[in-house]
DRENPA-3360 file (N, C-alpha, C; in nm, 2 decimals, always signed):
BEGIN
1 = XXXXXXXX = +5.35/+0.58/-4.93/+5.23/+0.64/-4.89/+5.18/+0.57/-4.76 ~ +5.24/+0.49/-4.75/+5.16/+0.42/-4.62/+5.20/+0.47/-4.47 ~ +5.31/+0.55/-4.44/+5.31/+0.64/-4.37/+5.19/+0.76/-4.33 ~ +5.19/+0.83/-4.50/+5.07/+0.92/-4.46/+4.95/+0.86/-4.46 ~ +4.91/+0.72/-4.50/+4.76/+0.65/-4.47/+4.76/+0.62/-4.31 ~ +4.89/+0.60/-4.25/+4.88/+0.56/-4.11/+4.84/+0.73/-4.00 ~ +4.94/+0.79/-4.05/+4.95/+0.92/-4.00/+4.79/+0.96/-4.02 ~ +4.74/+0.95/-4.14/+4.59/+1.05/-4.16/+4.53/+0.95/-4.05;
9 = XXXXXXXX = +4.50/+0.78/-4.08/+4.41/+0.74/-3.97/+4.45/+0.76/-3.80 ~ +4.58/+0.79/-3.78/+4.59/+0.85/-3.67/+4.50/+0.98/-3.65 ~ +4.51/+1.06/-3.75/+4.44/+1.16/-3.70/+4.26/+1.12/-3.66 ~ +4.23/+1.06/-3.77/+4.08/+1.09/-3.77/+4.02/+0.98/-3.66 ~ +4.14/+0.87/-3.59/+4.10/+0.83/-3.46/+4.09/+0.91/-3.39 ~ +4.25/+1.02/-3.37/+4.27/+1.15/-3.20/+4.14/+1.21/-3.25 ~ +4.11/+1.28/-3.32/+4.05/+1.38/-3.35/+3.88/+1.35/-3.36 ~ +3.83/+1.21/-3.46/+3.73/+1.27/-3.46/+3.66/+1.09/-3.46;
17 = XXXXXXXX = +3.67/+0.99/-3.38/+3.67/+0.88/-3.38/+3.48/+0.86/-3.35 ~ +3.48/+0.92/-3.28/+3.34/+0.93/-3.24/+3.21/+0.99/-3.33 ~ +3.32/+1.05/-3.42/+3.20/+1.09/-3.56/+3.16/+1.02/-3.64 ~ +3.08/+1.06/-3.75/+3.06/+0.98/-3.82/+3.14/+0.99/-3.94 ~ +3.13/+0.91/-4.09/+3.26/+0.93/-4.16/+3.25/+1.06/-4.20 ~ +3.18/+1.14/-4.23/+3.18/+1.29/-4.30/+3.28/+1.37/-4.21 ~ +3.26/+1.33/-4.11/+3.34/+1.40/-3.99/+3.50/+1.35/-3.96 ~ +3.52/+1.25/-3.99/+3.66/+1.17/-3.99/+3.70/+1.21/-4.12;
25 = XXXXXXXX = +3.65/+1.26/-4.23/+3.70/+1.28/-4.36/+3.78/+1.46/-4.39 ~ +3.63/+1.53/-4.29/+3.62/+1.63/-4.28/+3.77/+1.69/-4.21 ~ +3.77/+1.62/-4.07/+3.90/+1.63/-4.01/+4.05/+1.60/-4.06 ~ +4.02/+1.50/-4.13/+4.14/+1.44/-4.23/+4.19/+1.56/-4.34 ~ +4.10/+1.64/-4.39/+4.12/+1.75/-4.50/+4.16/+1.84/-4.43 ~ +4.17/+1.83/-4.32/+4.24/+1.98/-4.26/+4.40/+1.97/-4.25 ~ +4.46/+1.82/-4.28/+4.61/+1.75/-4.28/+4.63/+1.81/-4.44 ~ +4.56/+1.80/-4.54/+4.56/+1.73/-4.65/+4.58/+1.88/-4.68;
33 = XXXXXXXX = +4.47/+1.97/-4.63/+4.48/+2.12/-4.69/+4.61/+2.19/-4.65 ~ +4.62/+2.17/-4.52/+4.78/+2.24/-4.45/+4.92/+2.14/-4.58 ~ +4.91/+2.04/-4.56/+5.02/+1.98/-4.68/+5.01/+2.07/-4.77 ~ +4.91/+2.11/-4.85/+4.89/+2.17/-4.98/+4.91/+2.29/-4.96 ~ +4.94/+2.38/-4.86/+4.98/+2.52/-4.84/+5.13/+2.54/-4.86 ~ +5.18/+2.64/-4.89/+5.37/+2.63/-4.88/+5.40/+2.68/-4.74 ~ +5.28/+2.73/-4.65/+5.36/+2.72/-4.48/+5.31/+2.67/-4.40 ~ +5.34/+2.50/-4.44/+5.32/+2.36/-4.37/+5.42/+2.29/-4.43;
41 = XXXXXXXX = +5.44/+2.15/-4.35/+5.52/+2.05/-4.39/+5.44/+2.00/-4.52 ~ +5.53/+1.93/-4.61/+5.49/+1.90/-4.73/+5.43/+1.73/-4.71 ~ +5.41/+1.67/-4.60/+5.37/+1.50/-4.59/+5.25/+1.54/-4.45 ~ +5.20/+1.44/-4.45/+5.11/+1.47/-4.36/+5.10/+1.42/-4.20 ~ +5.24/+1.26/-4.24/+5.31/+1.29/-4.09/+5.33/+1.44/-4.02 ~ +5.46/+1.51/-4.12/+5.50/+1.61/-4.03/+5.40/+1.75/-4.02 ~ +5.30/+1.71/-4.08/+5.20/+1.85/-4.01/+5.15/+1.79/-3.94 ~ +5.12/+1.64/-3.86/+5.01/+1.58/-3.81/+5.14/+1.61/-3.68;
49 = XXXXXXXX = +5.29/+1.62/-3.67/+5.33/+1.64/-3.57/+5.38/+1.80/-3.50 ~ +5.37/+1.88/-3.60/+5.34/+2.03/-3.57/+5.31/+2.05/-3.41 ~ +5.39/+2.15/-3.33/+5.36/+2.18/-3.19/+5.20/+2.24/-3.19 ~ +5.14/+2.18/-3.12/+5.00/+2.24/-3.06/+4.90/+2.26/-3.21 ~ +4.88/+2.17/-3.29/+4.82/+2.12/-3.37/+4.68/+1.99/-3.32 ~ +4.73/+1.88/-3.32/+4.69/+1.81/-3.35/+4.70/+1.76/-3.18 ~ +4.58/+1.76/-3.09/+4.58/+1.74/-2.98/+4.58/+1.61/-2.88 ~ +4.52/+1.54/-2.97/+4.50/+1.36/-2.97/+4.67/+1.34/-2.89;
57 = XXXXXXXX = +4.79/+1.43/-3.01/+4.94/+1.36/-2.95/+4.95/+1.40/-2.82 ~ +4.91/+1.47/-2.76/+4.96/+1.53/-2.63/+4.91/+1.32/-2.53 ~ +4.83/+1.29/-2.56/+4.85/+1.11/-2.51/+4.94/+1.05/-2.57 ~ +4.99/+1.06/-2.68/+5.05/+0.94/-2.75/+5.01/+0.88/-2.91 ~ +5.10/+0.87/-2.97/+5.01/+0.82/-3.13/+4.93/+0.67/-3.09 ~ +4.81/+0.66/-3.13/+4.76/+0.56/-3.13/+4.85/+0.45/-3.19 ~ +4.77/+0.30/-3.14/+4.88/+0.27/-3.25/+4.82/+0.18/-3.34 ~ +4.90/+0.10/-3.45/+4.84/+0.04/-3.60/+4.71/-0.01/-3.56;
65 = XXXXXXXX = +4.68/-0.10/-3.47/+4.59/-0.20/-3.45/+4.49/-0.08/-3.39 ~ +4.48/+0.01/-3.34/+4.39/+0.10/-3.32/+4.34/+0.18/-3.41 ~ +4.40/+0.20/-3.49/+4.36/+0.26/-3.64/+4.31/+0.20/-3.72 ~ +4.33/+0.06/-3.77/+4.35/-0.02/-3.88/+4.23/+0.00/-3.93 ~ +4.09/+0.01/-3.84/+3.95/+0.02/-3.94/+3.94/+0.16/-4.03 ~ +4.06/+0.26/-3.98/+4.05/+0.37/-4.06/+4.13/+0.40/-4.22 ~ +4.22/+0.28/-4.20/+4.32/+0.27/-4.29/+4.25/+0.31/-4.48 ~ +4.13/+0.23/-4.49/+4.10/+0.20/-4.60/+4.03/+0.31/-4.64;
73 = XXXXXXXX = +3.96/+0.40/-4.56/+3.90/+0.58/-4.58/+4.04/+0.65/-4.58 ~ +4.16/+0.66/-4.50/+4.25/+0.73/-4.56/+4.31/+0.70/-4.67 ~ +4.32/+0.59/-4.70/+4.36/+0.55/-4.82/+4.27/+0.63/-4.94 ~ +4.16/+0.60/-4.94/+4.11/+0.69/-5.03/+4.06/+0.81/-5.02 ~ +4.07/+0.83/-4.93/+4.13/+1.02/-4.90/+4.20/+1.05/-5.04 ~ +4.34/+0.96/-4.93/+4.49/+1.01/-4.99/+4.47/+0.97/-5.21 ~ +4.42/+0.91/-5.24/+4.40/+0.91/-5.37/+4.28/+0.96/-5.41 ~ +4.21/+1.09/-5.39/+4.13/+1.16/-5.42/+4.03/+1.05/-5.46;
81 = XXXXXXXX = +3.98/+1.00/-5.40/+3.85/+0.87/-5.44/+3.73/+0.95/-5.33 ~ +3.75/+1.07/-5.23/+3.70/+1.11/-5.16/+3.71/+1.25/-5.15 ~ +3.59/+1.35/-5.21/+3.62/+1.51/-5.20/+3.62/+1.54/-5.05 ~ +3.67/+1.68/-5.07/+3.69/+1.77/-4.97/+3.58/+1.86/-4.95 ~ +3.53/+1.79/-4.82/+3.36/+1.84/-4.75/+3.39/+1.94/-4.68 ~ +3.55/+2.03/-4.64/+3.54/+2.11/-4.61/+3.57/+2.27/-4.65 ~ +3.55/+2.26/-4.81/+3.61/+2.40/-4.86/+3.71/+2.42/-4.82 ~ +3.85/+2.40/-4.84/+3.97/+2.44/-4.80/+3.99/+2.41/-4.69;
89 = XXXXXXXX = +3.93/+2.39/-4.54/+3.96/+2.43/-4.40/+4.08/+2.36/-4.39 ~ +4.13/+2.45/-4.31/+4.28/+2.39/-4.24/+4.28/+2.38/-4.13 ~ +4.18/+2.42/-4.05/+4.19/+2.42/-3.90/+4.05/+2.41/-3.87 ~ +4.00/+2.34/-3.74/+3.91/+2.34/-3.64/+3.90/+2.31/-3.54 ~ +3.77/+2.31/-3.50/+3.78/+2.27/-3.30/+3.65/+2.22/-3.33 ~ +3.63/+2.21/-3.18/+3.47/+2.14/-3.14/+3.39/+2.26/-3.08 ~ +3.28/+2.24/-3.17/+3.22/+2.35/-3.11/+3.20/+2.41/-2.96 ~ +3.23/+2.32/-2.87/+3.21/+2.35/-2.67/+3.35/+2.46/-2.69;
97 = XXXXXXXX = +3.44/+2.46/-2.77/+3.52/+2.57/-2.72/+3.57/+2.69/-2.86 ~ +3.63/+2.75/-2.81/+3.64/+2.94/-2.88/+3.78/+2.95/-2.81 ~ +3.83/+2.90/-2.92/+3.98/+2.92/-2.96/+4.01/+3.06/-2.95 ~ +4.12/+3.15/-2.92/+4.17/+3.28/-2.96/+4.19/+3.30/-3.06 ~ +4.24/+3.16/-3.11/+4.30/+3.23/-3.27/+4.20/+3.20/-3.35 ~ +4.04/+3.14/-3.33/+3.94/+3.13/-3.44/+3.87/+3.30/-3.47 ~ +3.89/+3.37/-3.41/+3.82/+3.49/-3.41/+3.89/+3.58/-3.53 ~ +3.97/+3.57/-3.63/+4.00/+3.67/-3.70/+3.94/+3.54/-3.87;
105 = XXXXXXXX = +3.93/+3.39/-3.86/+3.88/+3.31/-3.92/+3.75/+3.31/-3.95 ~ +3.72/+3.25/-4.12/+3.58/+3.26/-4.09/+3.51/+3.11/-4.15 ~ +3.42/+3.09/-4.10/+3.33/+2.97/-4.09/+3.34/+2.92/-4.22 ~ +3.39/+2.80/-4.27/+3.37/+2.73/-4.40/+3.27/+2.63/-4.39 ~ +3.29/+2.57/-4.26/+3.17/+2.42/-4.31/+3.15/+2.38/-4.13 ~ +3.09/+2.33/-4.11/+3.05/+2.23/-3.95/+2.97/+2.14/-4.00 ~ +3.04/+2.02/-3.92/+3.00/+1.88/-3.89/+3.00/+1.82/-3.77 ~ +2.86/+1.76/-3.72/+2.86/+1.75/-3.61/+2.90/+1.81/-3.52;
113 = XXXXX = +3.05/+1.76/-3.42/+3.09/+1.85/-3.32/+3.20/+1.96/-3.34 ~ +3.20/+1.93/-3.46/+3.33/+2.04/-3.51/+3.32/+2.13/-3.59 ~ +3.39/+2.27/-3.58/+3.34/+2.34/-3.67/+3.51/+2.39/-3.73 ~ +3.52/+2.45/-3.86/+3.60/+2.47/-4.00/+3.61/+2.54/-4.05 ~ +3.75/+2.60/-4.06/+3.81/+2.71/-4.09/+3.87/+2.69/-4.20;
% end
């Protein structure tokens, strides 16, 4: 498991570092929901590496010591000690942009700067 505790706090540093935790949790459930689908990778490394997913990698994976204060919210993410604030979503953006492919999706939840599909 400590793969996908590193992989999730990767994410919710690229993605949503500057939020607050609802928003780092929020973003983290969009890994957790694509896993739980049968057309995604089944770990949440390999949907966190998916082409044109997860935008943060187009820099580089952060690394351990950059993450580490997130480790202990993915962790309990990853052992359900933390629900899912976003109704299912598997995908989002920040509100400043309008994706192509959000227009046939419909609105599950927004937090802060992101909104959830």
């Amino acid at each position: 498991m400590i793969n996908e505790i590193l992989c999730l706090s990767a994410i919710m540093f690229g993605e949503a570092r500057g939020e607050p935790d609802i928003g780092k949790v929020a973003v983290a459930y969009t890994a957790i929901n694509r896993k739980a689908d049968p057309k995604y990778p089944k770990n949440i490394c390999s949907v966190m590496k998916q082409p044109k997913q997860y935008q943060f990698l187009d820099y580089g994976m952060p690394s351990k010591q950059q993450v580490a204060y997130l480790m202990p919210l993915a962790e309990a993410i990853l052992q359900g000690r933390i629900d899912d604030p976003t109704k299912g979503a598997k995908w989002f953006h920040t509100k400043n942009m309008k994706p192509y492919w959000a227009k046939d999706k419909t609105i599950k939840v927004a937090y802060n700067n992101h909104i959830f599909y």
